[in-house]
PDB file of N, CA, C and O in Angstrom, chain B, residues numbered from 101:
ATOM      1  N   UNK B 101     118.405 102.437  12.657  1.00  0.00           N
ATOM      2  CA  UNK B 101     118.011 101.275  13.407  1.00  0.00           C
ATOM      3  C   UNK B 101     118.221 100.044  12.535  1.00  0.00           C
ATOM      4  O   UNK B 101     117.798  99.991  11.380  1.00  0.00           O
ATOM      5  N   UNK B 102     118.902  99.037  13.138  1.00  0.00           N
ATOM      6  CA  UNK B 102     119.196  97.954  12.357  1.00  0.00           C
ATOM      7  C   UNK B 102     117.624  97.334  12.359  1.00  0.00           C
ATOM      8  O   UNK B 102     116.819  97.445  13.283  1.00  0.00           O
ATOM      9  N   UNK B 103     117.382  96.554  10.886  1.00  0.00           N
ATOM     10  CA  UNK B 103     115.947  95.474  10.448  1.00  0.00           C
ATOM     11  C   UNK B 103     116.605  94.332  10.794  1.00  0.00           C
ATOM     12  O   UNK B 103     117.834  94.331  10.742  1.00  0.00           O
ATOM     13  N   UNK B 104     115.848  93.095  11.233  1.00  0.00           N
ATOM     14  CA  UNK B 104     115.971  91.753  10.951  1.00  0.00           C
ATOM     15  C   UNK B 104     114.880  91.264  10.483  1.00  0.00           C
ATOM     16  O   UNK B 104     113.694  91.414  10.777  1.00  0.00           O
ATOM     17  N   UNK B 105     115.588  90.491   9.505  1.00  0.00           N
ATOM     18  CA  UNK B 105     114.533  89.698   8.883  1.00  0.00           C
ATOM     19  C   UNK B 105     114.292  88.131   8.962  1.00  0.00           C
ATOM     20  O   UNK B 105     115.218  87.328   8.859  1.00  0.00           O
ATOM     21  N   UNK B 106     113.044  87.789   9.143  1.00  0.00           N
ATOM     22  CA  UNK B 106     113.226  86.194   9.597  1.00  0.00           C
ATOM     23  C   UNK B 106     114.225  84.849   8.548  1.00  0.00           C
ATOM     24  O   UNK B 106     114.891  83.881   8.914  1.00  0.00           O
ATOM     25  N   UNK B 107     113.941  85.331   7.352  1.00  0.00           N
ATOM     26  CA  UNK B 107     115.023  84.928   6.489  1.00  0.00           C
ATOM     27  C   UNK B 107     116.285  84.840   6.338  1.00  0.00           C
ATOM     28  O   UNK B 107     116.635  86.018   6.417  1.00  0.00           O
ATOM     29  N   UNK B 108     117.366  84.118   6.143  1.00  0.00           N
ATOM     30  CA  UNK B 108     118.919  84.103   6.772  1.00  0.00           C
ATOM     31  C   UNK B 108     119.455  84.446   5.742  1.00  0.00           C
ATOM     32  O   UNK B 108     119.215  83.521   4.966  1.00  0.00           O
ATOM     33  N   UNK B 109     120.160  85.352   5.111  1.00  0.00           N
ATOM     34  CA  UNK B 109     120.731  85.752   3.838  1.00  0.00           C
ATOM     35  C   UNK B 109     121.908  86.462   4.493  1.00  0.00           C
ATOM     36  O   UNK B 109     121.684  87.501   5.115  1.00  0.00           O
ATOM     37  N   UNK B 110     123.135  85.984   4.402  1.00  0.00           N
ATOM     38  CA  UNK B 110     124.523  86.379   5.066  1.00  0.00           C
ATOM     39  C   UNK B 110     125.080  87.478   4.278  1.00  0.00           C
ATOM     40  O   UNK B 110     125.554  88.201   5.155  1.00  0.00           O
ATOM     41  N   UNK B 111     125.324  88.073   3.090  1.00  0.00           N
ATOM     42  CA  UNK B 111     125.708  89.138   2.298  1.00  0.00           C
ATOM     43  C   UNK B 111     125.464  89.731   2.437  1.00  0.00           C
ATOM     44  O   UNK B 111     125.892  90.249   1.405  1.00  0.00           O
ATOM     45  N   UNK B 112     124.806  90.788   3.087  1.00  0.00           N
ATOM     46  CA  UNK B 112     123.931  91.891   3.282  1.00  0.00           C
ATOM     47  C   UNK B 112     124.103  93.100   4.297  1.00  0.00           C
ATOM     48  O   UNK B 112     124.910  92.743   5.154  1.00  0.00           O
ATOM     49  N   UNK B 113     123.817  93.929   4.447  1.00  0.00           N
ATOM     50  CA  UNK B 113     123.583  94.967   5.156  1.00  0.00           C
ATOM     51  C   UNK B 113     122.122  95.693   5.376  1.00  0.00           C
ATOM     52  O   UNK B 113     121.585  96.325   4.466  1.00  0.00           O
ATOM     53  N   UNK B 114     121.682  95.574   6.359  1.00  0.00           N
ATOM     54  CA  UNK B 114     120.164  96.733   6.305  1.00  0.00           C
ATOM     55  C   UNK B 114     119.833  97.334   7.381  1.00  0.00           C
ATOM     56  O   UNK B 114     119.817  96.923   8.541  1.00  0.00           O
ATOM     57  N   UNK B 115     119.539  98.440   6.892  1.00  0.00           N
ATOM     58  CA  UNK B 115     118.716  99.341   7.847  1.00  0.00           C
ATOM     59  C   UNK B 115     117.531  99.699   7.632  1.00  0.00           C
ATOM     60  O   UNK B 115     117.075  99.403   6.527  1.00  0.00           O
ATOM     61  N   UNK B 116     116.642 100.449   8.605  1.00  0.00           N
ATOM     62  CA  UNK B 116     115.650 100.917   8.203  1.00  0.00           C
ATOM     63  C   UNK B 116     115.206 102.120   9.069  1.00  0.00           C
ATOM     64  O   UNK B 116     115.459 102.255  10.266  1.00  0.00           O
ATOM     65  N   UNK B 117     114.394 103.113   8.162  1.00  0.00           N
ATOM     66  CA  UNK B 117     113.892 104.557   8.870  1.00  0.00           C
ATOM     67  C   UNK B 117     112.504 103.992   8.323  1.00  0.00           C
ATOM     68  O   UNK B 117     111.992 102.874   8.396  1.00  0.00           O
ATOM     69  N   UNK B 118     112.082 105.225   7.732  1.00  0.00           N
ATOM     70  CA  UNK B 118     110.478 104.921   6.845  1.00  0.00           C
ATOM     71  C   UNK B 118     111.043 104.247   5.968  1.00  0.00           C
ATOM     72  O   UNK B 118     110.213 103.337   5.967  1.00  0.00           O
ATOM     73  N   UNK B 119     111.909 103.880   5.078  1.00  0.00           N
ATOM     74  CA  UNK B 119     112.205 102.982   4.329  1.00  0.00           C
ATOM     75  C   UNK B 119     113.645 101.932   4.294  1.00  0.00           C
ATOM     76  O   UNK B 119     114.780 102.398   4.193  1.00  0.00           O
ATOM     77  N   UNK B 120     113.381 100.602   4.387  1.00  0.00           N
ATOM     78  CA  UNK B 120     114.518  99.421   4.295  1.00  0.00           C
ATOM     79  C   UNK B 120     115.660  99.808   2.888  1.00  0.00           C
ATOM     80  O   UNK B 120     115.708  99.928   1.664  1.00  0.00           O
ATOM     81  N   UNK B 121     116.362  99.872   3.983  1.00  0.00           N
ATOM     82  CA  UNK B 121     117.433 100.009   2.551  1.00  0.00           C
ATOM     83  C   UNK B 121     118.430  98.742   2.699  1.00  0.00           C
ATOM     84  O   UNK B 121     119.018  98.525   3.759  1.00  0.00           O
ATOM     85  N   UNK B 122     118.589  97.847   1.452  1.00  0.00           N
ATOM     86  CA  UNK B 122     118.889  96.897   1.897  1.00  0.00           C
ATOM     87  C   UNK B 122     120.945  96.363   0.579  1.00  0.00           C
ATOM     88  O   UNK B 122     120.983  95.912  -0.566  1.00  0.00           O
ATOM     89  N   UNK B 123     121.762  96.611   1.223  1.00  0.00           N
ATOM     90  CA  UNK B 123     122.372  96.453   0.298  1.00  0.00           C
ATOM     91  C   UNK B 123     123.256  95.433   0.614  1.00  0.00           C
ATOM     92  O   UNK B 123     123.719  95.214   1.733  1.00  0.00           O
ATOM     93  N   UNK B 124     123.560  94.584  -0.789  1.00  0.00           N
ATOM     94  CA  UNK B 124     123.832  92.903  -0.865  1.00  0.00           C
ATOM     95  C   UNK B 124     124.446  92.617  -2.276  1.00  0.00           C
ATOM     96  O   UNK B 124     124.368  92.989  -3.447  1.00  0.00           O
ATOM     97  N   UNK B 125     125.182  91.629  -1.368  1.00  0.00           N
ATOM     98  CA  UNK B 125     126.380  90.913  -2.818  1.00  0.00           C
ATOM     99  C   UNK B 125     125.387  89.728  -3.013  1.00  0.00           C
ATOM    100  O   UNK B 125     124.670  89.192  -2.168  1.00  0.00           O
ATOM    101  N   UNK B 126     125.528  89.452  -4.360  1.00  0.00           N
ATOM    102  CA  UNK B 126     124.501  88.198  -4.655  1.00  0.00           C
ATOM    103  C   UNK B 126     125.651  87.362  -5.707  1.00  0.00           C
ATOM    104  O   UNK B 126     126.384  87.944  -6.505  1.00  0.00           O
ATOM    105  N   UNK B 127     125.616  86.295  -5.550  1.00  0.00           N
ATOM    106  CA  UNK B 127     126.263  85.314  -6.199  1.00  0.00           C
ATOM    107  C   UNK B 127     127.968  85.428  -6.530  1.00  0.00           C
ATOM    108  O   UNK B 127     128.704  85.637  -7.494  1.00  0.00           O
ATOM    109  N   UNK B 128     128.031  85.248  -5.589  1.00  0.00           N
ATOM    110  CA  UNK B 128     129.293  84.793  -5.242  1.00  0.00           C
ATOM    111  C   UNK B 128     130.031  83.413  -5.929  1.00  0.00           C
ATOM    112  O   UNK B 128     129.245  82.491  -6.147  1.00  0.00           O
ATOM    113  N   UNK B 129     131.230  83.214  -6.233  1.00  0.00           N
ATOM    114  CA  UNK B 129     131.465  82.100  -7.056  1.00  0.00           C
ATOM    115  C   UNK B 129     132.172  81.628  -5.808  1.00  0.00           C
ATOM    116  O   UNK B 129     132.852  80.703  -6.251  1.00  0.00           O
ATOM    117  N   UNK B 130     132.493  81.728  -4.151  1.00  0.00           N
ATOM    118  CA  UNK B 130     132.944  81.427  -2.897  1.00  0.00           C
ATOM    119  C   UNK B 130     131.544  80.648  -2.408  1.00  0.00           C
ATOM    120  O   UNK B 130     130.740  81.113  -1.600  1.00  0.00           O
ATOM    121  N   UNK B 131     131.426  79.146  -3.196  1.00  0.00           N
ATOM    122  CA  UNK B 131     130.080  78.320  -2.351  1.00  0.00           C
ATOM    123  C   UNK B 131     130.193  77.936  -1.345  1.00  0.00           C
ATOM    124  O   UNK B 131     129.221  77.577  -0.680  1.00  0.00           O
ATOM    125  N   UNK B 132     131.484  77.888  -0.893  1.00  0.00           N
ATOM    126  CA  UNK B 132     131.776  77.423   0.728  1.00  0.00           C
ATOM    127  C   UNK B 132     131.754  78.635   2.035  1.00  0.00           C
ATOM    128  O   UNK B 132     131.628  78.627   3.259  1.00  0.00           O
ATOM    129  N   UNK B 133     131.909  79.398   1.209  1.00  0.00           N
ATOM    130  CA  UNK B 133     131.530  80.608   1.953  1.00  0.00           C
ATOM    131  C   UNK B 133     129.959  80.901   2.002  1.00  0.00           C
ATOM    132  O   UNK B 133     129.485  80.886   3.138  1.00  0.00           O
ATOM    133  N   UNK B 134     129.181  81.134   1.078  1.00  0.00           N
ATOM    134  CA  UNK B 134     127.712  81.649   0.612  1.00  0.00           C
ATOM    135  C   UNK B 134     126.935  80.074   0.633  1.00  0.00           C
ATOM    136  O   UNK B 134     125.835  80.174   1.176  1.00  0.00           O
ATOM    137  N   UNK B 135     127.206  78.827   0.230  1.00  0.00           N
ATOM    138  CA  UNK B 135     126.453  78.018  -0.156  1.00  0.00           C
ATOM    139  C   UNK B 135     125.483  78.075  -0.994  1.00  0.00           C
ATOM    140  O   UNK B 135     124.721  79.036  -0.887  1.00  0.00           O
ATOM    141  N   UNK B 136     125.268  77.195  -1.925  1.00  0.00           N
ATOM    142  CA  UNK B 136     124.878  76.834  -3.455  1.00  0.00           C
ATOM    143  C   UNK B 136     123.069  77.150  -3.068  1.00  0.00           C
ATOM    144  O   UNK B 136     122.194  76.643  -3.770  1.00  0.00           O
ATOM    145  N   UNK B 137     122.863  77.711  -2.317  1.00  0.00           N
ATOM    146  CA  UNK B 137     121.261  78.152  -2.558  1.00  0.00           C
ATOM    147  C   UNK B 137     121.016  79.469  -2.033  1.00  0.00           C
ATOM    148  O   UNK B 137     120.035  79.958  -1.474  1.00  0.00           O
ATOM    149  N   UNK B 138     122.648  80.127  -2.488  1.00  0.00           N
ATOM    150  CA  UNK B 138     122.616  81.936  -1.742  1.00  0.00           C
ATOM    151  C   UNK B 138     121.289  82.642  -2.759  1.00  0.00           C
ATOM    152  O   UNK B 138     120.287  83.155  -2.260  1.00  0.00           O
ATOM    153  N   UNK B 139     121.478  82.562  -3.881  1.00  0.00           N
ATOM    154  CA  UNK B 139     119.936  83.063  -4.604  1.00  0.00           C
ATOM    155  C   UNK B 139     118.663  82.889  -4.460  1.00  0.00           C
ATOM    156  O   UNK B 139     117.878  83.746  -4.866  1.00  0.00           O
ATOM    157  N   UNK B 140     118.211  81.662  -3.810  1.00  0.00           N
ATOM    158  CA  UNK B 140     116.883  81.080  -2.853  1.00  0.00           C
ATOM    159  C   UNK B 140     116.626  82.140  -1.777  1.00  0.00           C
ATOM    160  O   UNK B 140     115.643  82.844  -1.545  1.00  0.00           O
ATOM    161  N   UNK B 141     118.203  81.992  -1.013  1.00  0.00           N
ATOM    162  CA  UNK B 141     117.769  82.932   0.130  1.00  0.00           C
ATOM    163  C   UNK B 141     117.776  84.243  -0.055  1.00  0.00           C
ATOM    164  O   UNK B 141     117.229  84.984   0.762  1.00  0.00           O
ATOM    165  N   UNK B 142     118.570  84.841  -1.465  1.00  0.00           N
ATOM    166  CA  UNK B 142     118.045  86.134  -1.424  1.00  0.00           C
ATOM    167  C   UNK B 142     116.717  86.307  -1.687  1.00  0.00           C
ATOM    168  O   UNK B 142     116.111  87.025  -0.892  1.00  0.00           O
ATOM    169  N   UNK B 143     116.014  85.761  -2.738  1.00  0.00           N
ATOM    170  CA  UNK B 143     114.622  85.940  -2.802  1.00  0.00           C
ATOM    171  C   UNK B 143     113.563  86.381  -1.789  1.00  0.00           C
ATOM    172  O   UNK B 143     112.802  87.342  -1.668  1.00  0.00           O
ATOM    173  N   UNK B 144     113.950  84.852  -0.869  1.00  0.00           N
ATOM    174  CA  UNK B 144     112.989  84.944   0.093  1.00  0.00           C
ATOM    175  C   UNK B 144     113.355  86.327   0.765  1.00  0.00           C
ATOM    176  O   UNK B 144     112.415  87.122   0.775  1.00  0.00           O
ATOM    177  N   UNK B 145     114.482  86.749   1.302  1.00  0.00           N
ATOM    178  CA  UNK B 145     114.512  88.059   1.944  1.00  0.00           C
ATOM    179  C   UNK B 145     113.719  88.888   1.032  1.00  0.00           C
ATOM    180  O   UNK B 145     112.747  89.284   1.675  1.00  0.00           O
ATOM    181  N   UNK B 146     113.678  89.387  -0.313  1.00  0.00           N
ATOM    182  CA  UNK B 146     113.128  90.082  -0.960  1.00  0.00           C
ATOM    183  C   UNK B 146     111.760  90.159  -0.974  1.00  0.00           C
ATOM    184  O   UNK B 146     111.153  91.215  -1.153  1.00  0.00           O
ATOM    185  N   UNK B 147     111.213  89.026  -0.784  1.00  0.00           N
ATOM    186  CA  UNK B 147     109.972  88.133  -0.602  1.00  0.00           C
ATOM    187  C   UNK B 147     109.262  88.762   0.724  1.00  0.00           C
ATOM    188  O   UNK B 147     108.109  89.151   0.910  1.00  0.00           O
ATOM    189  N   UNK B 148     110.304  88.713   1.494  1.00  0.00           N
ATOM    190  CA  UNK B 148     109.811  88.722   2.569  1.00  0.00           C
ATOM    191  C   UNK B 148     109.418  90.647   3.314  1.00  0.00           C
ATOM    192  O   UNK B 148     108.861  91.072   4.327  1.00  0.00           O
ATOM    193  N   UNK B 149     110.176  91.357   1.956  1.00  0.00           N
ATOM    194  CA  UNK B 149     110.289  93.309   2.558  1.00  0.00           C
ATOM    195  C   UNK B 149     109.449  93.502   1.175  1.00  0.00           C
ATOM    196  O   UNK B 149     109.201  94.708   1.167  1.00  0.00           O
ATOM    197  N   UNK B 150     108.909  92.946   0.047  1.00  0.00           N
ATOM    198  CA  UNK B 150     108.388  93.397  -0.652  1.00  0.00           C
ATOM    199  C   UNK B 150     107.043  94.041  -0.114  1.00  0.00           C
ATOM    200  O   UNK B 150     106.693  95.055  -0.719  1.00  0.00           O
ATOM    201  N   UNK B 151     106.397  93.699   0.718  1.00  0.00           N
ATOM    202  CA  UNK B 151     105.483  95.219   1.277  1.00  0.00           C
ATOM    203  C   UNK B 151     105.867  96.534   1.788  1.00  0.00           C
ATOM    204  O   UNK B 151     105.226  97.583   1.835  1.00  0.00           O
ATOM    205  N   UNK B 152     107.015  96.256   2.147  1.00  0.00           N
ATOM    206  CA  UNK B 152     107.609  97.280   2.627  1.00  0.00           C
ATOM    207  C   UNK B 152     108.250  98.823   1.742  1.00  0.00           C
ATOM    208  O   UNK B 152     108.448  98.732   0.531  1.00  0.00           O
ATOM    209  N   UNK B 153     108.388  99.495   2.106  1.00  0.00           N
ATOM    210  CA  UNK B 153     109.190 101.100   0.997  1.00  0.00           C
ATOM    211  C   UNK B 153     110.244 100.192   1.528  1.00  0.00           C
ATOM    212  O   UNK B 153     110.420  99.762   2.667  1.00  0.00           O
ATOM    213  N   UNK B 154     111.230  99.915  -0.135  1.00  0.00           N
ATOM    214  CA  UNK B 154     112.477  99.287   0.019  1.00  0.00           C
ATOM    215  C   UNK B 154     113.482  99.716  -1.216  1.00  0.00           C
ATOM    216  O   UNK B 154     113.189  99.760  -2.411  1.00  0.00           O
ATOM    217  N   UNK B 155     114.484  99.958  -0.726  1.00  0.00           N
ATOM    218  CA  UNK B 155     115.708 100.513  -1.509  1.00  0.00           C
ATOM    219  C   UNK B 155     116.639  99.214  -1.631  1.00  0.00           C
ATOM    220  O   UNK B 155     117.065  98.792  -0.556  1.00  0.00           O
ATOM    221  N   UNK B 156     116.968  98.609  -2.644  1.00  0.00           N
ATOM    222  CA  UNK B 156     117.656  97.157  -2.541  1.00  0.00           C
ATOM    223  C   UNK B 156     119.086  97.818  -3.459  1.00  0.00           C
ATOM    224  O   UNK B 156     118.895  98.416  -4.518  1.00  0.00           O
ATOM    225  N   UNK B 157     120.194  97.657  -3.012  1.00  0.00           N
ATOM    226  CA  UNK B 157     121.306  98.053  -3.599  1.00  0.00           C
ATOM    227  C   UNK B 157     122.175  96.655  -3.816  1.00  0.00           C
ATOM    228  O   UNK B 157     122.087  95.824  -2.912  1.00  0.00           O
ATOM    229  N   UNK B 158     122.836  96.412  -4.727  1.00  0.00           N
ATOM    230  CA  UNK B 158     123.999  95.619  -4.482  1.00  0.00           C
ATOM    231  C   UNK B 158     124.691  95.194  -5.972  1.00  0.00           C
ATOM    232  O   UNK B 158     124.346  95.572  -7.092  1.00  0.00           O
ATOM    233  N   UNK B 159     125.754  94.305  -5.603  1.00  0.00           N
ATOM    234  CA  UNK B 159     126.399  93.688  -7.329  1.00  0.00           C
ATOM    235  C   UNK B 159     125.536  92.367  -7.002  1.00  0.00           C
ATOM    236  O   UNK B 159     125.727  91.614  -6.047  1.00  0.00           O
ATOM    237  N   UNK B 160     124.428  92.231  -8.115  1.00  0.00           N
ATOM    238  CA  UNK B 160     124.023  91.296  -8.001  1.00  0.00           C
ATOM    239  C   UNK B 160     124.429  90.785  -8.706  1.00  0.00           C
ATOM    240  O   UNK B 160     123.530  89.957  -8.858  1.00  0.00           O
ATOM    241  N   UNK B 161     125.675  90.337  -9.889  1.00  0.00           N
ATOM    242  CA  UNK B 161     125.699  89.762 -10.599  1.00  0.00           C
ATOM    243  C   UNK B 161     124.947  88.535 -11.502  1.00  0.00           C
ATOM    244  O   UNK B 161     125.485  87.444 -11.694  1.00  0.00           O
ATOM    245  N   UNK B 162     123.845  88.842 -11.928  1.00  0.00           N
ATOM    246  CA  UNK B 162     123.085  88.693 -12.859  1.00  0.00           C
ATOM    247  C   UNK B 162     123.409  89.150 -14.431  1.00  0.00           C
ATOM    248  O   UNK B 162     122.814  89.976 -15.123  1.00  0.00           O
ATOM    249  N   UNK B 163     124.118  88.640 -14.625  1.00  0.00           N
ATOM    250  CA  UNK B 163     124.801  89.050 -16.564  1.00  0.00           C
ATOM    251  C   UNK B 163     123.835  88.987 -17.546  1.00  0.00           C
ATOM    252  O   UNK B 163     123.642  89.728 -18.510  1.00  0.00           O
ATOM    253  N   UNK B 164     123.071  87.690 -17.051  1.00  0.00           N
ATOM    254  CA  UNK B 164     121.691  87.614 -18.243  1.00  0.00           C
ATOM    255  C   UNK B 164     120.653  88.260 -18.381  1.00  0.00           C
ATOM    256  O   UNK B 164     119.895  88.115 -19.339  1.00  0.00           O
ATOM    257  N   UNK B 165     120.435  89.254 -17.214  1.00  0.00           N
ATOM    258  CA  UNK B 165     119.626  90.349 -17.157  1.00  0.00           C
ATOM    259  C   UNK B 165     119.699  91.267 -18.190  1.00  0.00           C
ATOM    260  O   UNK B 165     120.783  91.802 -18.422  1.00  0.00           O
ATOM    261  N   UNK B 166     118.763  91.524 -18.820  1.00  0.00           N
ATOM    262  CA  UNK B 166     118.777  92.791 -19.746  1.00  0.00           C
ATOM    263  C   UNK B 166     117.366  93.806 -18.607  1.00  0.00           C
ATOM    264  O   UNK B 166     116.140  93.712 -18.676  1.00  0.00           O
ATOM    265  N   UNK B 167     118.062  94.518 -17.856  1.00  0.00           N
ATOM    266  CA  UNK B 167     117.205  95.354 -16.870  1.00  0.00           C
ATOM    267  C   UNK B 167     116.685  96.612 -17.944  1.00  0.00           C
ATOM    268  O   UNK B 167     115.811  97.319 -17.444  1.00  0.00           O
ATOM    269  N   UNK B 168     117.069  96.960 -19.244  1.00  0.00           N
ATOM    270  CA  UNK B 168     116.240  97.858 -19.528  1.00  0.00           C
ATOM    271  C   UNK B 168     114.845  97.096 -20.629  1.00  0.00           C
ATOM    272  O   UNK B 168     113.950  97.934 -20.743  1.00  0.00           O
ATOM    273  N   UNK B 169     114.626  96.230 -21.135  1.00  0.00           N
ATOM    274  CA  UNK B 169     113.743  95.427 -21.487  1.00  0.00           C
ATOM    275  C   UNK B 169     112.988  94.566 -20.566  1.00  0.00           C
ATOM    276  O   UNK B 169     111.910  93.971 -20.562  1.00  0.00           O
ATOM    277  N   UNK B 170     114.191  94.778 -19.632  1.00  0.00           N
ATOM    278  CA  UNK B 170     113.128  93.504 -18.204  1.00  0.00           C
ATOM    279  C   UNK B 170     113.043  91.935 -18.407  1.00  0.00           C
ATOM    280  O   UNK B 170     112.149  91.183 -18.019  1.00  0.00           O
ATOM    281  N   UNK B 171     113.943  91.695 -18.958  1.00  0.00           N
ATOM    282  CA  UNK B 171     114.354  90.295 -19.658  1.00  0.00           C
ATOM    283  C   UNK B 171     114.996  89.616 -19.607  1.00  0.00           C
ATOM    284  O   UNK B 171     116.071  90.196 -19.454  1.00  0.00           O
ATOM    285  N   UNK B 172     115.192  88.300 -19.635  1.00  0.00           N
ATOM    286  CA  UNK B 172     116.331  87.630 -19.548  1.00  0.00           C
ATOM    287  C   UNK B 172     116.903  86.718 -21.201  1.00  0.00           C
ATOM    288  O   UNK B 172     116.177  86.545 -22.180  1.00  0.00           O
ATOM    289  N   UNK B 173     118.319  86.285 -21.072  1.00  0.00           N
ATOM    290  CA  UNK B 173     118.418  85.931 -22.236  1.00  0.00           C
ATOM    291  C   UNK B 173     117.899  84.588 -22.693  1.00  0.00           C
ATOM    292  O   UNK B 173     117.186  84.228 -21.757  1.00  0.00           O
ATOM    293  N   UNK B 174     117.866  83.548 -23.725  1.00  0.00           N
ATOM    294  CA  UNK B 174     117.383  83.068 -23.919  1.00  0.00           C
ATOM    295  C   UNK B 174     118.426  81.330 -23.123  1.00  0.00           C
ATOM    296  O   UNK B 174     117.992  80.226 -22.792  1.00  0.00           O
ATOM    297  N   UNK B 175     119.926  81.952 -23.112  1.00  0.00           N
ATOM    298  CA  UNK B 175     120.503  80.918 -21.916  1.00  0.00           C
ATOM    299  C   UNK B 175     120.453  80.874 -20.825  1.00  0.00           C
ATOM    300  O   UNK B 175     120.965  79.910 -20.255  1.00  0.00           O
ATOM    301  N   UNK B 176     119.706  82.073 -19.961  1.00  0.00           N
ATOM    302  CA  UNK B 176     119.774  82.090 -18.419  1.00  0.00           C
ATOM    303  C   UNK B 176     119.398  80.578 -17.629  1.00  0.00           C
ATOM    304  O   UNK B 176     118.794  79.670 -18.199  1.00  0.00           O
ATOM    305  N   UNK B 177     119.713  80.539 -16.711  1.00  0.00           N
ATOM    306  CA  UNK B 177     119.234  79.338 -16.150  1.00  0.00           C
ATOM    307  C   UNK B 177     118.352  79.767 -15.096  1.00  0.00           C
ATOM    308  O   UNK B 177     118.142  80.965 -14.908  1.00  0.00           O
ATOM    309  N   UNK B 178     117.798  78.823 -14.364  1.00  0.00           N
ATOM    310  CA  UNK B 178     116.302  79.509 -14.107  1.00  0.00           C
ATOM    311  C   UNK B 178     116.436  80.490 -12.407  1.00  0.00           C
ATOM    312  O   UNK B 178     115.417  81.025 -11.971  1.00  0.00           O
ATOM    313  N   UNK B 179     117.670  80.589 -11.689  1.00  0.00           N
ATOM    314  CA  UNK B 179     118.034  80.892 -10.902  1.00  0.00           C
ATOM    315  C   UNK B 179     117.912  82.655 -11.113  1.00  0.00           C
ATOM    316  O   UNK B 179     117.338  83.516 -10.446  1.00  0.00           O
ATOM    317  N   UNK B 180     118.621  82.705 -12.188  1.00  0.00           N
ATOM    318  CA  UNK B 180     118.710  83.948 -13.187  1.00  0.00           C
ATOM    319  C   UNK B 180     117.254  84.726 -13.485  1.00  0.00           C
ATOM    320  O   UNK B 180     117.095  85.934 -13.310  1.00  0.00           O
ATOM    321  N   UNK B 181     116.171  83.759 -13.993  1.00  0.00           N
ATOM    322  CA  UNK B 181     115.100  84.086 -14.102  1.00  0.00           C
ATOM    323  C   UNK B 181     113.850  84.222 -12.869  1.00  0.00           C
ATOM    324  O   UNK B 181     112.852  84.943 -12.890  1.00  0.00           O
ATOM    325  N   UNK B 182     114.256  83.360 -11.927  1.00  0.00           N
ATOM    326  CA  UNK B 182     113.446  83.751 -10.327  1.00  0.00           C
ATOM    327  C   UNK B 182     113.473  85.034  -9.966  1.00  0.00           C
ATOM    328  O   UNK B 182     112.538  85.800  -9.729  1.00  0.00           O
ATOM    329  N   UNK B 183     115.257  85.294  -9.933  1.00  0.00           N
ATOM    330  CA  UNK B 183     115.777  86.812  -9.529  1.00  0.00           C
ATOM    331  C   UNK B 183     114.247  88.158 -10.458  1.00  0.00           C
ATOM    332  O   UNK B 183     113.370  88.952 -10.119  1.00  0.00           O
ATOM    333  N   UNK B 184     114.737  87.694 -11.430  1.00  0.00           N
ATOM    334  CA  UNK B 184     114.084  88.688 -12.024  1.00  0.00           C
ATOM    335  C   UNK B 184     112.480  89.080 -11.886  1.00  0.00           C
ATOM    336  O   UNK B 184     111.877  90.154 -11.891  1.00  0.00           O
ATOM    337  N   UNK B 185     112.041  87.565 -11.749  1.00  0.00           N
ATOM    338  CA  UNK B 185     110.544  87.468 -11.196  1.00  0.00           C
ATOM    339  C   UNK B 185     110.081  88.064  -9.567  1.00  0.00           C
ATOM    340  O   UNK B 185     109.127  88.609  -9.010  1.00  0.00           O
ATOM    341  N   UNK B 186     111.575  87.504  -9.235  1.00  0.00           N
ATOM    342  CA  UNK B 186     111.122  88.185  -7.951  1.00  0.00           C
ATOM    343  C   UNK B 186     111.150  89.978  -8.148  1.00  0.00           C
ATOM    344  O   UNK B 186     110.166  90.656  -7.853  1.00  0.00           O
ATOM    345  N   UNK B 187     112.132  90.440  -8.561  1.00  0.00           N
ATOM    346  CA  UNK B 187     112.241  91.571  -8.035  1.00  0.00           C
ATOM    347  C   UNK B 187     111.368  92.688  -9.098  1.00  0.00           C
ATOM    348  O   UNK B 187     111.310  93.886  -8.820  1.00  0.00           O
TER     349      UNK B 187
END
């Protein structure tokens, strides 16, 4: 069964059973395609299924992520660092 979510995030794909599985390209260097606040709106989608059982898949391209420390580097810019807060 396809989810909608009230949040508009165009990259994406989701479904849902007992759990949202949600898989998404994040940051795209195509701003005319995605527009320069595609990371805002992923959040909020994230924001918005974080109560939910959720499976989030995608290339998020996030480079400054160090996901096994849970960290970011000390150049990330703060777009970089939301991501991480959020998720």
């Amino acid at each position: 069964m396809e989810f909608h979510t009230k949040s508009k995030y165009d990259e994406h794909v989701r479904c849902q059973w007992d759990l949202v599985i949600d898989v998404c390209y994040v940051r795209s260097t195509n701003a005319t395609v995605v527009g320069c606040d595609n990371g805002l709106k992923l959040r909020n989608v994230l924001k918005e299924i974080r109560k939910k059982r959720a499976l989030v898949l995608g290339d998020f391209n996030y480079l400054d992520i160090d996901w096994t420390a849970y960290s970011v580097t000390s150049t990330s810019n703060s777009d970089t660092y939301e991501f991480l807060e959020t998720v």
